[in-house]
C-alpha positions in Angstrom: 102.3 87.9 108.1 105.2 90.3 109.2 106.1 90.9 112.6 104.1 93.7 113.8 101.2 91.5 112.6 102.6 88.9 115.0 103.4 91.6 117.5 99.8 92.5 117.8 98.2 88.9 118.1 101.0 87.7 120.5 98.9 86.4 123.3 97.1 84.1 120.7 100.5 83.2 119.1 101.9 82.3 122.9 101.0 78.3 122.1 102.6 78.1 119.2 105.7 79.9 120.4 105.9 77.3 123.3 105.2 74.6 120.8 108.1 75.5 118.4 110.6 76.6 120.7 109.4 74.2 124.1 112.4 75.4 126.4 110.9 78.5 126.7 108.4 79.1 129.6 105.3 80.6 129.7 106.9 83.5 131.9 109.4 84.3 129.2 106.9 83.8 126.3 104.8 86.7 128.1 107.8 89.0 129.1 109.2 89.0 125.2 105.5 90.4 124.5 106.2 90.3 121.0 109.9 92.0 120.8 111.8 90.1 118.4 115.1 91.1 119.6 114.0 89.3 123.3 112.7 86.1 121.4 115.9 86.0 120.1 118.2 86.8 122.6 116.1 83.9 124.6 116.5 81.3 121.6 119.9 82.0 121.5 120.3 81.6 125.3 118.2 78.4 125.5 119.4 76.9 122.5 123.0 78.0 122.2 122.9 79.0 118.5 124.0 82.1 116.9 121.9 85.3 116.5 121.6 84.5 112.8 120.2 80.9 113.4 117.8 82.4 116.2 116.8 84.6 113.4 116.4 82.6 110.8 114.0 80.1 112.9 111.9 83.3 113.8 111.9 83.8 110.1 110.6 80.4 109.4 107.9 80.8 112.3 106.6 83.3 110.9 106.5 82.1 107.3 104.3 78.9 109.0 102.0 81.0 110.4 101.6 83.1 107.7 100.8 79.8 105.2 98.7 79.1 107.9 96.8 82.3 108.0 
């Protein structure tokens, strides 16, 4: 699964966003409408890690979901 694949299903992936990254709410989940930079940028806000860890868990998200698929 890359990330236009998860770009186009986002509204389905919404739980599973909120699951993995729980500080998140539902408001932001839907205004990042699958932009990878935002999810980021939110992650690193929320969590306080660098943009390469925020990457690297969106990287690991979407290897999950794509063993899941």
């Amino acid at each position: 699964m890359n990330w236009d694949t998860i770009k186009g299903n986002w509204k389905q992936l919404t739980g599973s966003i909120q699951s993995k990254w729980g500080e998140l709410t539902n408001d932001e989940i839907d205004q990042v409408q699958g932009d990878r930079e935002r999810l980021a940028g939110l992650i690193q806000e929320r969590y306080g890690v660098a943009k390469e860890e925020a990457e690297n868990q969106i990287d690991a998200f979407i290897a999950e979901h794509k063993s899941a698929a």
